[in-house]
C-alpha positions in Angstrom: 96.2 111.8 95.3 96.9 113.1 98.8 94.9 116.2 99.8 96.3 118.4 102.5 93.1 119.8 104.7 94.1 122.8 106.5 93.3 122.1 110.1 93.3 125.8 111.1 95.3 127.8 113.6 97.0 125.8 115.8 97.1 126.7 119.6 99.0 126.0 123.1 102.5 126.9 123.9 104.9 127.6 121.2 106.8 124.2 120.1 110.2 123.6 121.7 111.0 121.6 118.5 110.6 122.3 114.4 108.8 120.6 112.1 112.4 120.2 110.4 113.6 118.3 114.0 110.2 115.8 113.3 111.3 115.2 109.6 114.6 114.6 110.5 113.7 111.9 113.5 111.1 110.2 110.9 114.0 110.1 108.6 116.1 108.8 111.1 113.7 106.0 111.7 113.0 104.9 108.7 110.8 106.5 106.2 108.4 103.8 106.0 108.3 102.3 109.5 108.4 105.2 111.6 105.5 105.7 114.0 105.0 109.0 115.6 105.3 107.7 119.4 109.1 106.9 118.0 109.7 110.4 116.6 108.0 111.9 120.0 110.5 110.3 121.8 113.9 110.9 119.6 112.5 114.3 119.9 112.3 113.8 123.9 108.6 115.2 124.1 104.9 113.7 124.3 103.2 112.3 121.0 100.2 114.9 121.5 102.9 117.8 121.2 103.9 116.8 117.5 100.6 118.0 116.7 101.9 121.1 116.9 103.7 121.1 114.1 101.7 117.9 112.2 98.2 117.2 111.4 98.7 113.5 111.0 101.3 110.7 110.0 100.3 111.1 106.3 101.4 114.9 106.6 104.6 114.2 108.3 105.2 111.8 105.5 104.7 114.2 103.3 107.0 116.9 104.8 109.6 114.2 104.7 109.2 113.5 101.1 109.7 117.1 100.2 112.9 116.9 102.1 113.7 114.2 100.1 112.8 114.5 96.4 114.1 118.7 97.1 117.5 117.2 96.4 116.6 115.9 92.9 118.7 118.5 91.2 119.5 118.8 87.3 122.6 118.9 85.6 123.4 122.6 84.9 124.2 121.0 81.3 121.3 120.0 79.2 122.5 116.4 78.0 120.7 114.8 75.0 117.6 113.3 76.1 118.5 109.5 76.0 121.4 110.1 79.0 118.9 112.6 80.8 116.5 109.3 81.4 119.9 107.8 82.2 120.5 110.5 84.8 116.8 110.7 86.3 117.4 107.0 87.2 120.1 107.5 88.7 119.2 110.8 90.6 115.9 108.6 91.8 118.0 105.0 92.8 120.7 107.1 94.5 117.9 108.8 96.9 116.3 105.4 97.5 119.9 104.2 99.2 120.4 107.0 100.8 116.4 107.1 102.5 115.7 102.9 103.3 111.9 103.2 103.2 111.5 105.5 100.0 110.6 103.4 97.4 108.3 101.4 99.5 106.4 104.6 100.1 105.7 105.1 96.8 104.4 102.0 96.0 102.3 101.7 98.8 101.2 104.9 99.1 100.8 106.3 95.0 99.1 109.5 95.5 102.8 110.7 97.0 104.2 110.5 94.1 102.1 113.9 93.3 105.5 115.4 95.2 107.5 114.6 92.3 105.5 116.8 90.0 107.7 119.9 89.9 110.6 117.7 89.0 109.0 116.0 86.2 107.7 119.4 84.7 111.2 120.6 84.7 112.5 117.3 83.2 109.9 117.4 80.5 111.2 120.8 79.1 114.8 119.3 79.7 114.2 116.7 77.5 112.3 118.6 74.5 116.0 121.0 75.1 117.7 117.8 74.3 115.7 116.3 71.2 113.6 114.0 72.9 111.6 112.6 69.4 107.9 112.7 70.4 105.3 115.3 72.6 104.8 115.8 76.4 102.2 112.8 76.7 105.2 110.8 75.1 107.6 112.6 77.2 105.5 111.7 80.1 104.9 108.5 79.4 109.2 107.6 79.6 109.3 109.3 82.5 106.8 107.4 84.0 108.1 104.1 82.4 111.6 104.8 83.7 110.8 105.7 87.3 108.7 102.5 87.7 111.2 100.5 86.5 113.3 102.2 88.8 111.5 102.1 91.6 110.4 98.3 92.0 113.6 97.5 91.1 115.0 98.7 93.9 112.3 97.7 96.1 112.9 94.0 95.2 116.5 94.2 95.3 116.1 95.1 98.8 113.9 92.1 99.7 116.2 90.1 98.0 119.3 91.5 99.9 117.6 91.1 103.4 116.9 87.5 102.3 120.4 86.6 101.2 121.6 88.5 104.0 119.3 86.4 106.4 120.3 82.8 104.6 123.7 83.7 104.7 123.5 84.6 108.8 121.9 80.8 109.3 123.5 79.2 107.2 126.1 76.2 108.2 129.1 74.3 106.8 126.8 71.9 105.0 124.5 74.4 103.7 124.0 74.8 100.0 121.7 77.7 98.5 121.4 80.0 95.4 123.7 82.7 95.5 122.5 86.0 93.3 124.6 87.3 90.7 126.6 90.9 92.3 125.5 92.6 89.3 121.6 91.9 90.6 122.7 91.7 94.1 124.4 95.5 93.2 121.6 96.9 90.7 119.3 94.3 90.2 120.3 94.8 86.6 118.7 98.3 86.4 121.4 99.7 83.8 120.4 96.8 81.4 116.6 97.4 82.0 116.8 101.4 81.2 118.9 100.5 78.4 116.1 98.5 76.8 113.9 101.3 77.7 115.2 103.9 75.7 116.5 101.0 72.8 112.6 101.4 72.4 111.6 104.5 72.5 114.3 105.1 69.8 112.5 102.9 67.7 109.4 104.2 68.3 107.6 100.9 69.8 105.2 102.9 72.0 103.6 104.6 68.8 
């Protein structure tokens, strides 16, 4: 889990720049490959003067991630439960296309996911609204289950689209190579995958 360490008052001249300008220019850059030189710059100031604003990379990453996962939103209609884990997929895969970077971030760095907490505490009570048959550790344990498979899904559709995408650059005339399905190159067959999730929890083959 990531622990935030207050690093006290900060001092010097007051910033000419936000901390919302230095989450936008990481987000800019790319969630997981931005370095702070690069944001200093799109930012047109020296790397010392994020500090301002920033204890660390690890905290800008974090401030981005709140910007991020803040547009997780709920449907002002409680659904049964099966489409809410429907929905929370989707919510989750539609923020991973719109931020490249996101889901690799959570899988390399785990303790982020701690930023997701608030949404899966309002989920959980969603989904007890909607009839979900089972308690909050089995609640808990879907909702974990289905943003897994959500998440490396996505992250190895996107290795496998920058390697078609590379193949298909060099490739000539004579050049023969396994081409992916669109439904994988599209979703990697997520639909299919959450489908079987919830075909199991409806039959109770966790318990």
């Amino acid at each position: 889990m990531l622990i935030m360490v207050s690093v006290g008052k900060r001092t010097g001249p007051k910033p000419r720049f936000s901390e919302a300008d230095a989450v936008a220019a990481a987000l800019e850059l790319g969630l997981d490959t931005f370095t702070l030189a690069g944001v200093a710059k799109r930012l047109g100031i020296g790397t010392s003067s994020l500090y301002r604003v920033i204890s660390s990379r690890d905290d800008l990453v974090t401030m981005c991630l709140r910007r991020i996962l803040g547009q997780l939103k709920h449907s002002s209609k409680v659904a049964a439960w099966d489409k809410q884990l429907v929905e929370a997929a989707e919510s989750l895969w539609d923020l991973m296309e719109q931020y490249p970077g996101l889901d690799h971030t959570f899988i390399t760095s785990p303790g982020l996911v701690v930023q997701l907490q608030d949404f899966f505490q309002a989920q959980a009570s969603r989904l007890v609204e909607g009839g979900f048959p089972g308690d909050i550790s089995r609640i808990e344990f879907a909702l974990d289950f289905i943003f897994d498979t959500t998440i490396s899904t996505h992250y190895q559709l996107m290795a496998v689209r920058r390697d078609f995408q590379k193949m298909s650059e060099e490739a000539t005339d004579t050049t023969t190579f396994f081409t992916p399905e669109d439904s994988w190159l599209d979703r990697g067959w997520l639909d299919r995958k959450i489908a079987f999730i919830i075909a199991g929890l409806k039959e109770g083959l966790d318990v």
